[in-house]
VEXBADREN-598947 format. One line per field, with one value per residue (C-alpha): residue number from 1; residue in three letters; chain; x, z, y. Coordinates in steps of 0.2 Angstrom, whole numbers. Example, Ala and Ser with C-alpha at 12.3 -4.5 7.8 and 13.67 -1.06 7.14 Angstrom:
! VEXBADREN-598947
i <- [1,2]
aa <- [ala,ser]
ch <- [A,A]
east <- [62,68]
up <- [39,36]
north <- [-22,-5]
//
This chain:
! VEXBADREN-598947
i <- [1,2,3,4,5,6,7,8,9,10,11,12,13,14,15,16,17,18,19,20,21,22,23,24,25,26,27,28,29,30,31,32,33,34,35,36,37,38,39,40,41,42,43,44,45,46,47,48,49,50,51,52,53,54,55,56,57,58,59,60,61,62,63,64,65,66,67,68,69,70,71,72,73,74,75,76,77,78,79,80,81,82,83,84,85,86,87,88,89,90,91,92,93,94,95,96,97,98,99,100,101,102,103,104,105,106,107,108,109,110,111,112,113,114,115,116,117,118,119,120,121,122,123,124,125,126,127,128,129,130,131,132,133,134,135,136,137,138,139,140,141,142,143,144,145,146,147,148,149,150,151,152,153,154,155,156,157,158,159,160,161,162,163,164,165,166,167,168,169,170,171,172,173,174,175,176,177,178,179,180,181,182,183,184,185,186,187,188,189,190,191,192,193,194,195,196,197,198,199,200,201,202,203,204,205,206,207,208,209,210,211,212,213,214,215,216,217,218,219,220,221,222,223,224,225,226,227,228,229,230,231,232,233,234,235,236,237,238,239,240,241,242,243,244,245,246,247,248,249,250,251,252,253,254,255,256,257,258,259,260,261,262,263,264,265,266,267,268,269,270,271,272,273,274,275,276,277,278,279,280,281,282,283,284,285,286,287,288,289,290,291,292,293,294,295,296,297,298,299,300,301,302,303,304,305,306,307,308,309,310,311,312,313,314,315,316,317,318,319,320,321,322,323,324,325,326,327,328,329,330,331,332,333,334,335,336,337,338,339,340,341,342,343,344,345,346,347,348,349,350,351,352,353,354,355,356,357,358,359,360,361,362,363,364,365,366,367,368,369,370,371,372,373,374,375,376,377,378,379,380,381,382,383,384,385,386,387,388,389,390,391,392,393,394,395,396,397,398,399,400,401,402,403,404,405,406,407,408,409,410,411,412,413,414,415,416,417,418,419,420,421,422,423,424,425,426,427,428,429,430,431]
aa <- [unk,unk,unk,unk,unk,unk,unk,unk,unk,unk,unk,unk,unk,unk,unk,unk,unk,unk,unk,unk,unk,unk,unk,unk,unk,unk,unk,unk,unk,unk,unk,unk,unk,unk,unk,unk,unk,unk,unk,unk,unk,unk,unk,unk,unk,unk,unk,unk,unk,unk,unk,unk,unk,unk,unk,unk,unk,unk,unk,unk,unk,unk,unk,unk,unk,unk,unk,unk,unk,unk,unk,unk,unk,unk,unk,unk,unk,unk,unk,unk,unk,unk,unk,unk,unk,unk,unk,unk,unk,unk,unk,unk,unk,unk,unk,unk,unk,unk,unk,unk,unk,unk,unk,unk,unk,unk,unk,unk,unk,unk,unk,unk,unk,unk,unk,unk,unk,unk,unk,unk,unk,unk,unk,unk,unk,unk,unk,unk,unk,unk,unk,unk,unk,unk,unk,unk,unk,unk,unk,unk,unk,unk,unk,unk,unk,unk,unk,unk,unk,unk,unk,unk,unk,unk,unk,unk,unk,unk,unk,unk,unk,unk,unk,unk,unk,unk,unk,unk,unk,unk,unk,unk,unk,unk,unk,unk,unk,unk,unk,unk,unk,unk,unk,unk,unk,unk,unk,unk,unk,unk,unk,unk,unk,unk,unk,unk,unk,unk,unk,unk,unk,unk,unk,unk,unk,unk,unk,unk,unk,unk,unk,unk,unk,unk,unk,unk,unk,unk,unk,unk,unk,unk,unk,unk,unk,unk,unk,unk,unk,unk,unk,unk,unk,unk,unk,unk,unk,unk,unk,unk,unk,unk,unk,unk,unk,unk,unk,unk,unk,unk,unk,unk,unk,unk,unk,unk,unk,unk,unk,unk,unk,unk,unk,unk,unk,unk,unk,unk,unk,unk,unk,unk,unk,unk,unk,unk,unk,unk,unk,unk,unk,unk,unk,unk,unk,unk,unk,unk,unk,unk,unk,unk,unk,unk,unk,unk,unk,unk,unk,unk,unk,unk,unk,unk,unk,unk,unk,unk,unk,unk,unk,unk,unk,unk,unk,unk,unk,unk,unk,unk,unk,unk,unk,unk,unk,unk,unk,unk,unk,unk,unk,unk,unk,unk,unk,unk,unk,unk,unk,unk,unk,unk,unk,unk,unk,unk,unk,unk,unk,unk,unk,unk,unk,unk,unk,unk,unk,unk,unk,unk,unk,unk,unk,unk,unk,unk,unk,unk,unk,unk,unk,unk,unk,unk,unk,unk,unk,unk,unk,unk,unk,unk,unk,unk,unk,unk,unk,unk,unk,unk,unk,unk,unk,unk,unk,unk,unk,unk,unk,unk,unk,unk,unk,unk,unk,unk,unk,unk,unk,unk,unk,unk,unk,unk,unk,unk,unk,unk,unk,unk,unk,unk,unk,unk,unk,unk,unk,unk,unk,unk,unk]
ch <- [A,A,A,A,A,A,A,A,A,A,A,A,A,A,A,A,A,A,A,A,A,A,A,A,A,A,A,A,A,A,A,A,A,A,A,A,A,A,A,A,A,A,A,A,A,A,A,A,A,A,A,A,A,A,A,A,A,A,A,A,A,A,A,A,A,A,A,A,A,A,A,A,A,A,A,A,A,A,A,A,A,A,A,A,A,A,A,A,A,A,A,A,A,A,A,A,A,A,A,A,A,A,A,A,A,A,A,A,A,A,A,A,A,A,A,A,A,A,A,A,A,A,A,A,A,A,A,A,A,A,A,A,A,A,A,A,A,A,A,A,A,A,A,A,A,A,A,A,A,A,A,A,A,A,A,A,A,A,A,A,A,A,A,A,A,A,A,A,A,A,A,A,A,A,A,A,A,A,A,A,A,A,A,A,A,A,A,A,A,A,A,A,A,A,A,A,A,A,A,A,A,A,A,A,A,A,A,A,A,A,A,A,A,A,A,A,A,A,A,A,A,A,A,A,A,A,A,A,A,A,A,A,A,A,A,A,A,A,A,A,A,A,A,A,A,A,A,A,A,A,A,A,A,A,A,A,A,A,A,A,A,A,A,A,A,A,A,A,A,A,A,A,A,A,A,A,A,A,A,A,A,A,A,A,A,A,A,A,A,A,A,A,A,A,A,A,A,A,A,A,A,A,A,A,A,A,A,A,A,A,A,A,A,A,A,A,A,A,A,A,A,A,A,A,A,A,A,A,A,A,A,A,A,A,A,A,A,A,A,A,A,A,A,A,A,A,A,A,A,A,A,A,A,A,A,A,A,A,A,A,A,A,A,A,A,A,A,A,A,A,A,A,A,A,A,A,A,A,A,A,A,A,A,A,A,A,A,A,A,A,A,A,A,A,A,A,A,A,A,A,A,A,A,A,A,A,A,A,A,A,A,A,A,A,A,A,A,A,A,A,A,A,A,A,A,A,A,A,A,A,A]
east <- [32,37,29,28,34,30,23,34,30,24,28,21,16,11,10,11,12,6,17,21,26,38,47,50,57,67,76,84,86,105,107,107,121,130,128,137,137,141,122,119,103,99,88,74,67,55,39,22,23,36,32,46,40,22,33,42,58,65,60,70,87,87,84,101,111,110,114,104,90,79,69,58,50,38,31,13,14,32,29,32,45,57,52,60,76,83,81,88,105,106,109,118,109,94,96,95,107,95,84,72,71,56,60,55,69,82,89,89,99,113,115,113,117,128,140,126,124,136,143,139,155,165,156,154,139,146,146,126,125,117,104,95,87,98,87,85,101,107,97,105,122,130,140,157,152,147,132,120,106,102,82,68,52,48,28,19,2,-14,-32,-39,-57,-71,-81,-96,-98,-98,-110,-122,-121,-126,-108,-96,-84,-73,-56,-53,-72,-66,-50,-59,-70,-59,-45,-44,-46,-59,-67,-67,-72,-87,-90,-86,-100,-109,-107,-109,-129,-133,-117,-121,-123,-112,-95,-86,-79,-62,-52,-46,-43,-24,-23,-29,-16,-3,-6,-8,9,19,13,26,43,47,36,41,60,69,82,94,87,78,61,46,31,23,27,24,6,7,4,-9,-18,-17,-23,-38,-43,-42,-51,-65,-66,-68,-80,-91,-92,-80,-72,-74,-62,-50,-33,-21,-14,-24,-35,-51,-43,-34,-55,-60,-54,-63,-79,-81,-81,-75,-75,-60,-43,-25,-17,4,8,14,-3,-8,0,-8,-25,-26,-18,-31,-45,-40,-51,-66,-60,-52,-63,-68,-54,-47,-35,-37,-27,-23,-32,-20,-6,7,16,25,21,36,47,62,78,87,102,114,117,135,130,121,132,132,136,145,128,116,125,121,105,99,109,99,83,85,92,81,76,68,62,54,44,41,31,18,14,13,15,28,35,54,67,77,77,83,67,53,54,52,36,27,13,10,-9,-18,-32,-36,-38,-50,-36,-31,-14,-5,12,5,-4,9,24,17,15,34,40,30,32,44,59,56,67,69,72,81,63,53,43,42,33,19,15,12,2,-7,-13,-20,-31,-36,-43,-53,-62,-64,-66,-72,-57,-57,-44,-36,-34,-28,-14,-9,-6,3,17,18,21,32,44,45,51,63,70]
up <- [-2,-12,-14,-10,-13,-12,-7,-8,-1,8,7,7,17,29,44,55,72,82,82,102,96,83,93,107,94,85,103,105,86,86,101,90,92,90,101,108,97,82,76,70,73,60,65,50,53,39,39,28,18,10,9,11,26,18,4,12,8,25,30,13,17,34,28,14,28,43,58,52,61,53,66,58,65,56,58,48,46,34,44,60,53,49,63,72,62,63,83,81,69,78,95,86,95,93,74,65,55,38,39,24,15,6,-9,-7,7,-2,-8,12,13,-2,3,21,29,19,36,43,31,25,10,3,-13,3,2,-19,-21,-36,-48,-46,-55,-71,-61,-58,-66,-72,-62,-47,-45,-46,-31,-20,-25,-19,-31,-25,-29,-13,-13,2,-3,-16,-24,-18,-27,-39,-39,-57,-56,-58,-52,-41,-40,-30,-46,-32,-27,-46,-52,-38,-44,-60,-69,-78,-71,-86,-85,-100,-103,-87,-92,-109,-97,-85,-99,-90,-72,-78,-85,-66,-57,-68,-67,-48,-48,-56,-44,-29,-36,-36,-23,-12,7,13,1,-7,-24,-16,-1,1,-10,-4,-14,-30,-27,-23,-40,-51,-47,-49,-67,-68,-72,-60,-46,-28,-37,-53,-60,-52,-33,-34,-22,-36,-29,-28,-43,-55,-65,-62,-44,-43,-57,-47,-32,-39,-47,-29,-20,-35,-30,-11,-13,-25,-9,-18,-4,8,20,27,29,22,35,49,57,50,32,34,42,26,13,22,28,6,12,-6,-24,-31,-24,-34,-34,-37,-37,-19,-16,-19,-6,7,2,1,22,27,15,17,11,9,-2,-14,-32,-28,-34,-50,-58,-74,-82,-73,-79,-87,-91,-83,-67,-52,-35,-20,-21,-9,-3,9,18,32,46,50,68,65,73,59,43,30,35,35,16,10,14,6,-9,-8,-5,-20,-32,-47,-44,-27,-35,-46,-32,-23,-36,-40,-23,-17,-32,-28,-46,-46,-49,-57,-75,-73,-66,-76,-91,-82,-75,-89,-90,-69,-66,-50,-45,-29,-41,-53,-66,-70,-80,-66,-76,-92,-85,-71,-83,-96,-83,-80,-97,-98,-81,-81,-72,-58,-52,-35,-20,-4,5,-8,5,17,4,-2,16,20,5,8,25,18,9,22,33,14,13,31,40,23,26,13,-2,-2,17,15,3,13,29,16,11,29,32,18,23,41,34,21,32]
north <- [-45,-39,-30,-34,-40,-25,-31,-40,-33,-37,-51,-52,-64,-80,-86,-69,-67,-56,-39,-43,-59,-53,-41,-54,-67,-55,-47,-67,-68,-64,-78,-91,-101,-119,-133,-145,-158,-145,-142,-127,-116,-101,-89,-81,-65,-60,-49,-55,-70,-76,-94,-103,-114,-114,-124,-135,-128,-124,-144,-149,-138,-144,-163,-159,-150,-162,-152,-137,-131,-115,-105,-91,-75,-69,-48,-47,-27,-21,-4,-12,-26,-10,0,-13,-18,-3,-2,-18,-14,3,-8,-19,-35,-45,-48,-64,-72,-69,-54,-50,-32,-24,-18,-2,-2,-9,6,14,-1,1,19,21,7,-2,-6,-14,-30,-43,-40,-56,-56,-61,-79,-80,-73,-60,-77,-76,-62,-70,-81,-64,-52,-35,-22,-36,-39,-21,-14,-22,-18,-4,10,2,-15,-23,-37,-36,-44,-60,-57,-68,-64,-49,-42,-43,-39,-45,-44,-58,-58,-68,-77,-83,-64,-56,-70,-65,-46,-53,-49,-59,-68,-76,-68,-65,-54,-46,-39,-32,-25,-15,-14,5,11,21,4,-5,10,7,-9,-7,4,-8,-21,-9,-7,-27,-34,-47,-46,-33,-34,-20,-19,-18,-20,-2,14,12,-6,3,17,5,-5,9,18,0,2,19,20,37,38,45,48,54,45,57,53,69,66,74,63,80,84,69,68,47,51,63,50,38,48,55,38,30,47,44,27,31,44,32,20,4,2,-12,1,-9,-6,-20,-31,-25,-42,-36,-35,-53,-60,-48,-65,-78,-67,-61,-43,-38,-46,-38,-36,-30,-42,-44,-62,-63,-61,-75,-86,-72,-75,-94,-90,-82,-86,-106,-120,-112,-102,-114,-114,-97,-86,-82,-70,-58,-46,-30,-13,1,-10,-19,-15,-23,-21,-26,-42,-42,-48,-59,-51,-58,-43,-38,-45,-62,-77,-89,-78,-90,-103,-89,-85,-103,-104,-89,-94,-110,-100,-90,-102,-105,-123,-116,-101,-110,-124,-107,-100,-117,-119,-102,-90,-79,-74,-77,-65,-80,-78,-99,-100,-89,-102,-117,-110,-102,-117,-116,-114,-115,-124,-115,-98,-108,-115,-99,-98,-90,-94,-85,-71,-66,-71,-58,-44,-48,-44,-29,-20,-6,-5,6,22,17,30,30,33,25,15,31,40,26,23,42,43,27,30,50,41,29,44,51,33,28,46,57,68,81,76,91,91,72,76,90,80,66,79,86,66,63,79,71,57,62,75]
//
């Protein structure tokens, strides 16, 4: 989720229930316990998609650990997921022995909340270190050396694009004539604007104007935060860039107006309500959900617009309070070995944040998104995505600013007026 992974996320990421649902599960999470004849179940509490039942992978642990039983809850909405885990660990009660954390939360985590997870050197995770990723592996790591999460996913991004729905509008839909097309953000406005004359039916360019923003500001270094954990959101030029380009898009009519993860925006995939959508690899196991068979043959992926950039991924942690930690540990060390990483990643594209398992995927391609070359195009984003700066309210911030501009494309709220309401937000939150 990533985001989703950041997104990732999210994690983005399958087979949501309904919020209600969610909450209900995760308040008997913690009760998870052994039975008599020494079975043991583990409880799974994640938000989006993160694809790990989708894969299999849950069905092929429990078959190598007789006795193990996973249950997973599953939140659509990250917003309400963490609204909910931190009633949760500030109770103490209803958590599950593995709970997943956005990225953008993850430094919350490390420097606010640290007595609430397990540290997990306690069960050997500290000789992981070289399976992951330098700048993966570090956010979850506290100043005085404690682990409290293992990576799942990181977000590279891409653009996924409905090939039925451009060929109608009469443009081109080969990936690699799009990418030198929209090669800038100024580039796919245009040709958004293009489509927008000739589009078929009812659809939109895009999904919403908070996507685009999304996207654009994982392709920064500092974004919401300086190096020295000073908050300069207001401040910083990528921002305000990556405002005005989504307020330009908005007030051109690009967007379909939905806002991500709501029912209509997940109905959106299957219905074709727009031909484009950001798109970080997480992403993809999210649309072939909710787009499913139908959509198989009309998807396919191209090189992002401005430059790479990366967009959620997360973390598996064990809560102080779960019943079953030193299980709990091995799984998720199982989860997030490179071998799984790697299965992960072919059958529902979640990039890994194994550096194991980037090489052994770098020919994957994916016939539900046309053939594209998801190991090339996703891999490459990868190695060219900058490390980000991340902040103790990072995903605070983005949300704050991403739902302004969902009152300037679905209400007309004047920009100016929007970004106002966003600071007021953000300083509420920061506070």
């Amino acid at each position: 989720m990533p985001i989703a992974r950041a997104a990732r996320r999210a994690a983005v990421r399958l087979g949501a229930v309904a919020l209600t649902g969610a909450l209900l599960a995760g308040c008997g999470a913690g009760a998870s316990d052994e039975a008599s004849d020494g079975t043991v179940t583990l409880t799974v509490d994640l938000f989006g998609s993160f694809g790990y039942k989708e894969a299999g992978l849950y069905a092929e642990y429990e078959k190598l650990h007789p006795g193990i039983t996973i249950k997973q809850t599953d939140t659509e909405d990250e917003q309400d997921y963490w609204k909910s885990l931190q009633t949760r660990l500030a109770g103490g009660g209803g958590l599950a022995d593995v709970q997943g954390i956005e990225v953008g939360r993850i430094a919350s985590v490390t420097q606010q909340q640290a007595d609430k997870f397990e540290d997990l050197t306690k069960y050997g995770a500290d000789k992981l270190k070289g399976q992951f990723a330098e700048a993966k592996w570090s956010a979850a790591t506290t100043k005085d050396g404690r682990v409290l999460g293992l990576g799942t996913d990181v977000g590279p991004e891409a653009m996924c694009y409905r090939t039925d729905l451009l060929k109608q509008a009469g443009l081109p839909t080969d990936r690699t004539e799009l990418a030198a097309r929209w090669s800038t953000w100024d580039g796919y406005l245009e040709l958004g604007k293009q489509y927008k004359a000739k589009a078929p039916g009812k659809s939109a360019w895009l999904d919403s104007v908070g996507s685009l923003f999304t996207i654009m500001i994982g392709q920064e270094e500092e974004r919401y935060y300086n190096a020295s954990g000073e908050l300069v959101y207001d401040k910083n030029p990528a921002v305000k860039a990556a405002w005005d380009t989504a307020v330009e898009a908005a007030e051109a009519g690009l967007s379909a107006k939905l806002d991500q993860w709501s029912p209509q925006w997940n109905q959106a995939f299957a219905a074709g309500s727009f031909a484009t959508i950001p798109c970080p690899a997480w992403m993809l196991g999210y649309i072939k959900g909710q787009a499913g068979d139908a959509g198989r043959g009309k998807w396919d992926i191209a090189k992002l617009p401005g430059g790479a950039g990366n967009w959620g991924g997360s973390y598996l942690t064990v809560p102080r309070a779960a019943k079953h930690k030193k299980e709990a540990y091995e799984l998720i060390q199982w989860l997030t070995a490179p071998e799984q990483q790697a299965k992960l990643f072919r059958a529902q594209g979640n990039f890994p944040s194994s550096t194991g398992a980037i090489a052994t995927i770098a020919d994957a391609t994916d016939p539900y998104f046309s053939g594209a070359p998801i190991g090339r195009i996703f891999g490459e984003a990868a190695k060219e995505a900058p490390v980000q700066v991340l902040g103790v309210h990072d995903k605070n911030v983005a949300d704050q600013i991403t739902n302004a501009l969902s009152e300037v494309e679905r209400k007309g709220t004047a920009p100016g007026e929007a970004w106002t309401t966003a600071r007021k937000g953000v300083a509420n939150a920061t506070g």
